[in-house]
N, C-alpha and C positions, 0 to 999 in steps of 0.2 A: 523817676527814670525818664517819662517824659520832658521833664524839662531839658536833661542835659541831652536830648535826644539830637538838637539842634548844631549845638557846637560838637558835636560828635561829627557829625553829618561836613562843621565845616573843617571839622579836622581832617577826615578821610579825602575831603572834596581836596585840600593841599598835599595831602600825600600822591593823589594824583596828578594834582601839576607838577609836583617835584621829578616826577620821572618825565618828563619830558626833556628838559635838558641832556639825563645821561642818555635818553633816544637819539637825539641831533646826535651826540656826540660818540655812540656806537654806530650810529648809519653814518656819519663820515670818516670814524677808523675800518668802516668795514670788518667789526668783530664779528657779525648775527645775532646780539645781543638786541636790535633795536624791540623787535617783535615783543620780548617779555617784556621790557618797559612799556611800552604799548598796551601792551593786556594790564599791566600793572594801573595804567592811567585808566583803563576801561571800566577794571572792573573799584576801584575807586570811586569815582563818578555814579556808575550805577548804585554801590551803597549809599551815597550820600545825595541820591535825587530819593533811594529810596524810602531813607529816613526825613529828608525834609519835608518830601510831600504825603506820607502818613501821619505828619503833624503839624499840619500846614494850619488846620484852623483850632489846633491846640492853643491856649494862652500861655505866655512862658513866663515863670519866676524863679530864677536861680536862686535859693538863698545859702548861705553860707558853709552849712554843711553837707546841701547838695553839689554844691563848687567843689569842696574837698575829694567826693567821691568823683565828679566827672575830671577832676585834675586825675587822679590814681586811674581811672576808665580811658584815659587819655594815652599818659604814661604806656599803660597796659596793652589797647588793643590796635596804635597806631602802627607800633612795629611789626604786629603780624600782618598787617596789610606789607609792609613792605617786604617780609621773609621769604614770601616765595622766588621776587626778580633776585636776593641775596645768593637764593641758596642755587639759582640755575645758573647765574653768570658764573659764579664763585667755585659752585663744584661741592658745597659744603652738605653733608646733612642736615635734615631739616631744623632737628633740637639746636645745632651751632651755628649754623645760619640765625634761626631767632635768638641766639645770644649776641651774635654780632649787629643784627638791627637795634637791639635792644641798648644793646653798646655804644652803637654808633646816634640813636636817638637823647640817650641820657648825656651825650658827650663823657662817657666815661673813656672809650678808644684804647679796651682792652679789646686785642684782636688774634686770633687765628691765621689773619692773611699775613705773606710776606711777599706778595706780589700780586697782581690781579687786571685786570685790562684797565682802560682808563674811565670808562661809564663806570665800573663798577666804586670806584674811588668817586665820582663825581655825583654820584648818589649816596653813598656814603656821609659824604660832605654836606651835599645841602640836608640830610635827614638829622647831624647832627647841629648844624648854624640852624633850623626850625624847631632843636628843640634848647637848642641856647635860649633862643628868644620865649618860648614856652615856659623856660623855666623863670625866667623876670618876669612875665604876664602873673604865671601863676602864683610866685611868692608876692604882687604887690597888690593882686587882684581880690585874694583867696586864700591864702595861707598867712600874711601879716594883720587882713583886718578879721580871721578867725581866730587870733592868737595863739596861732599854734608855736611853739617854743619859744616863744618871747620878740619874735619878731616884731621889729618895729612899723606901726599900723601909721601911714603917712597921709591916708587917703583924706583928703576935704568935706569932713562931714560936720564942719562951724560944731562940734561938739554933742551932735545926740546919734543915735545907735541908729544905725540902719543894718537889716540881714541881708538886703541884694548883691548879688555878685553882678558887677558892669563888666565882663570882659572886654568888649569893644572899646569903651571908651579907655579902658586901662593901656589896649594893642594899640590904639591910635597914640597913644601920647608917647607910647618909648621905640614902638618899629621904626620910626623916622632917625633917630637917633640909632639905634642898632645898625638897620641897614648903612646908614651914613658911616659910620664904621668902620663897616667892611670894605665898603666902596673906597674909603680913602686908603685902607688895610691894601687894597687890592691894585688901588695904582701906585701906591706906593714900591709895593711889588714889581711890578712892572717897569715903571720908571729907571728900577735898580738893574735890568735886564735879566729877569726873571721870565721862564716861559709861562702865555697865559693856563695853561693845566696847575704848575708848581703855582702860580701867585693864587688861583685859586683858591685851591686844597688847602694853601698857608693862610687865607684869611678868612675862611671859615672859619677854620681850628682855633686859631688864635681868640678871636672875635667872641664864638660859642666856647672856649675854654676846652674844645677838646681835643685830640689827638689822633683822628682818624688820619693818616699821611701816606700818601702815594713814596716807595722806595728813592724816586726822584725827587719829591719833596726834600725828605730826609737827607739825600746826599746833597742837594743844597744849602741845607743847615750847615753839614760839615765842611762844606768845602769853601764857600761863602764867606766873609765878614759878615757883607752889608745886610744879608736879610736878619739874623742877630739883635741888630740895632733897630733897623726897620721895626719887627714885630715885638721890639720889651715894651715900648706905649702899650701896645694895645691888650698884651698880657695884664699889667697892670689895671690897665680899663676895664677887663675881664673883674678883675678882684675886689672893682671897689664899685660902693652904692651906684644905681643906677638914678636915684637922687641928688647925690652930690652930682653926677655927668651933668644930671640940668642946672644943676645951681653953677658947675663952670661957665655952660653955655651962656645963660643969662644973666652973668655975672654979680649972681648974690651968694656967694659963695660963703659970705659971715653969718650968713642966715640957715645956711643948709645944717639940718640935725645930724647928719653924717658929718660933718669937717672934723671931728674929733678922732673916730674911728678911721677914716680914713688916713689922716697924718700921720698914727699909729700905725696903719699898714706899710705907706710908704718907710717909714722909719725903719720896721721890722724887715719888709726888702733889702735895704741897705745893708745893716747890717748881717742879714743871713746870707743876703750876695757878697760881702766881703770872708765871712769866715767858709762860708763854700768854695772859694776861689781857691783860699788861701792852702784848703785841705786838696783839691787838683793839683794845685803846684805840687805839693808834697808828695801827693799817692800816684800821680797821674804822670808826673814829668810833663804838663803843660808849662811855656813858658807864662813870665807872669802878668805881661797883658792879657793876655788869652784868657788865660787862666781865672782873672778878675772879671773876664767880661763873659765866659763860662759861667764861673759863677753866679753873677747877678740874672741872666739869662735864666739859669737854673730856678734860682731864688722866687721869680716871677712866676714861672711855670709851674712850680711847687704849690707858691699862695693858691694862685687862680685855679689851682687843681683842673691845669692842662694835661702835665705831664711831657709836654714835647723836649726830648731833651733838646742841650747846643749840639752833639754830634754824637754817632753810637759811641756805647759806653760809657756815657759821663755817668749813670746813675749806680752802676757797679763800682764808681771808685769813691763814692760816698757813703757813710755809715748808714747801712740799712735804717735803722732803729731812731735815724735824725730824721730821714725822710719822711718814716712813715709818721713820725710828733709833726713836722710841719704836715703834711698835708689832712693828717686829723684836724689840727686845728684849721687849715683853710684860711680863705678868705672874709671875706667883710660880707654882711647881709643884704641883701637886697642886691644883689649880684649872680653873676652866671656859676659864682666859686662854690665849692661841695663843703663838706665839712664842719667843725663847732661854732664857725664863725669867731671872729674876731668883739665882735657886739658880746657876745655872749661872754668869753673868755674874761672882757673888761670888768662887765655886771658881776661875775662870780667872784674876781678880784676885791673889787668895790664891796661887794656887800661881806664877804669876809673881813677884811678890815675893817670895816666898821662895825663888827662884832667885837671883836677882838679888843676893837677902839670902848666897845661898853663895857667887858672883862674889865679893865683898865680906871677907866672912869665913866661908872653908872648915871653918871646924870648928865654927860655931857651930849648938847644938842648936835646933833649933824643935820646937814642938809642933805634931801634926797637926790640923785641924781637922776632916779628917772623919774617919770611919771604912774602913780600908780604901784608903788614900787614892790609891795608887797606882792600881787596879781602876776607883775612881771617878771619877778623873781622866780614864781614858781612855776611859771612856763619856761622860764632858763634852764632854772635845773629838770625838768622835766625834758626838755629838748636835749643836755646834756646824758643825764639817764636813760635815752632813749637812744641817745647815738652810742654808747656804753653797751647798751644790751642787743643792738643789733651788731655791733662790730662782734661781741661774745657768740655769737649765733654762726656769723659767717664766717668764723675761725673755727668752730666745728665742727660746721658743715662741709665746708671746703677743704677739710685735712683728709678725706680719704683719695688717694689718688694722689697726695703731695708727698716731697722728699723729706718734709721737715715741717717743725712749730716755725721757722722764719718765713721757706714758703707759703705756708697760710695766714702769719699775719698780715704778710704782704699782699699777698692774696685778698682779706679783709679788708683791708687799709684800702686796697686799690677799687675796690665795690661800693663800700659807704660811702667812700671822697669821691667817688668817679674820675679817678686819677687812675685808669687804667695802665700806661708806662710802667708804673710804678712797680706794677708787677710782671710785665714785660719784659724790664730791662733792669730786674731785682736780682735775679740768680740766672746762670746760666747753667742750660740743661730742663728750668723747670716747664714742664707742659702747658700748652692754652689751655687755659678754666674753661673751653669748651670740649675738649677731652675727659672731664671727670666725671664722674657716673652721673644718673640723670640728676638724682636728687639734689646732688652739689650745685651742679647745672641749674635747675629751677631755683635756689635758694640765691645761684650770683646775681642771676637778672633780675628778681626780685628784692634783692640790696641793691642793685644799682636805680631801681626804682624810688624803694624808700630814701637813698639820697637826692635823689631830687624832690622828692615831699617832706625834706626836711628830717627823715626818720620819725618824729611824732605822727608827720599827716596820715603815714602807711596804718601806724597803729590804730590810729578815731578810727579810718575805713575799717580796719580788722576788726575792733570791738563793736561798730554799729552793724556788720555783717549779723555777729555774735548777736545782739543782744537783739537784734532781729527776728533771727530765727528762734 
């Protein structure tokens, strides 16, 4: 406990600087909202001087399974620090306020709000781009060299075991590249004659794959071309390794262990952005440019499990039951994307037919494709059984209160994958998941947690709680 006492300390320490921004920017709309940002930044700072300096001449060793627990402690306790400015600027009660910071941290952008001041969306925003970024630190940091679901472990250890978790040196090597991102996300934006609030909020989102969007964002989408074409780069960016992003930049690109999986992603874009379109035209009466570039747009947003649609409604004229298969499946590993991953999907493939392949002919030699293969495998399917039995959870739990089995599978779908949209703009008529009784309530934020630990990671912390006590 002591160990993770520190990045705790500098977690809280950024949740307070995050509220300054939406300060500047309520003391110049003249909401009155500056003040609880303000308190928010205070009282921040105070926790986090006064966990550093009670463990000031503590010695610190993160190791492996203590990373797991302080990623989940992370997760967990940074959005109550930000609940309270949520829930005074918002108007919301306390329990749906902390589903919406929870929301808005996991970049899931299931939300309750359909309008709100502009600090409030600007906090919002930056709380879900700091946990986009949280969520690559911690899968390449702590969740791939703990082997949790099979994730692929990339780190530089010339081949012998080390238990230390680096996070600094993990956040130094991809925040440059992240924020780069954004920043180009963001003039690009601008460039197109976008207001800076809308280019904002659109390059967060995009950037951290989530879907927190100010009502003028949104009527920019629809009304717009160019930002469309602008943000499908960087959705896809969203989707794929944050390993290949370097192997583009420093052009070793033949060498990146991601080129494989990722040319799959893009391929599987394409065509799920062409047969989307093509089902717009049909149901939608989009004409069929539009309709083509709707769909690929879609398709993007689906992978990266953003969720943002092209304009309201696009996602009620698509088959429920398509949506919720892609964004189960998600994106590529080692990315901001939710979901089975694409890694995984291949591995389960792969090692099926070459089952199938010994049925067939018992002596014939294959080569392995992974490393380890056996080891790996069973963190596949374990990762895949694991996302299986929490999506079977959150469709249980989340059915009292709903109109139907479709609203809660979408419901579920939209919490694992942290594709919140998805059940937003699934059925009309159905209530915000922060409406439903409490239990439901505590059961979404905490799926939208275990999707960003992967679903396995939620479970180790569950059982070494257990086998704890």
């Amino acid at each position: 406990m002591v160990n993770a006492a520190r990045p705790l300390a500098a977690g809280l320490f950024t949740v307070g600087l995050l509220a300054l921004p939406p300060a500047v920017v309520a003391a110049r709309g003249g909401e009155g909202h500056a003040p609880v940002f303000l308190a928010t930044f205070g009282l921040c700072l105070f926790l986090a001087g006064l966990l550093r300096f009670t463990t000031q001449d503590t010695p610190m060793r993160l190791t492996r399974v203590g990373g797991v627990g302080l990623v989940a402690g992370l997760w967990l306790l940074l959005p109550l620090a930000a609940t309270p400015a949520v829930a005074i600027v918002s108007g919301l009660p306390p329990l749906a306020a902390w589903l919406e910071a929870v929301s808005a941290f996991t970049t899931t952008g299931a939300t309750a709000l359909r309008q709100g001041p502009a600090s409030l969306y600007v906090w919002l925003g930056l709380l879900q781009w700091t946990g986009g970024l949280l969520t690559i630190v911690a899968a390449v940091a702590v969740l791939a060299p703990a082997g949790l679901g099979g994730l692929p472990d990339r780190t530089p250890r010339g081949g012998t075991t080390l238990d230390v978790v680096d996070l600094t040196a993990v956040l130094r090597e991809i925040a440059p590249a992240y924020g780069g991102a954004t920043l180009l996300a963001l003039i690009a934006l601008l460039a197109s004659g976008e207001s800076p609030y809308v280019a904002f909020t659109l390059a967060t989102a995009v950037v951290s794959a989530g879907a927190h969007l100010p009502p003028e964002a949104q009527l920019a989408l629809t009304l717009d071309e160019s930002p469309k074409w602008l943000l499908l780069p960087f959705l896809l960016w969203s989707a794929t390794s944050v390993r290949w992003h370097r192997a583009l930049l420093t052009r070793r690109i033949n060498a990146a262990p991601e080129q494989t999986e990722s040319l799959v992603i893009l391929g599987w874009w394409a065509v799920l952005g062409i047969v989307l379109g093509a089902i717009l035209y049909r149901s939608a009466d989009v004409p069929s440019f539009e309709a083509i570039r709707d769909g690929l747009f879609s398709a993007a947003s689906l992978i990266s499990t953003s969720g943002i649609g092209p304009r309201e409604g696009t996602y009620m004229s698509l088959p429920l039951g398509l949506v919720i298969l892609v964004v189960l499946l998600g994106g590529g590993a080692l990315s901001v994307a939710g979901g089975l991953k694409m890694l995984r999907l291949r591995a389960i493939l792969l090692n099926t037919r070459g089952g199938l392949m010994r049925l067939v002919y018992p002596h014939l030699v294959q080569p392995a494709a992974y490393e380890g293969v056996g080891t790996v495998m069973l963190g596949i399917w374990a990762g895949a059984a694991s996302l299986a039995l929490v999506f079977a959870v959150c469709v249980i739990a989340l059915s009292p209160g709903l109109p139907g089995l479709d609203a809660a599978l979408a419901a579920a779908a939209a919490v694992v994958t942290n594709t919140g949209p998805v059940y937003d703009a699934g059925g009309a008529g159905w209530p915000p998941l922060s409406s439903l009784p409490v239990g439901s309530v505590l059961v979404a934020g905490l799926g939208m947690v275990a999707g960003r630990l992967e679903m396995i990671g939620l479970l180790v912390v569950v059982h070494l709680a257990l086998w704890r006590t």
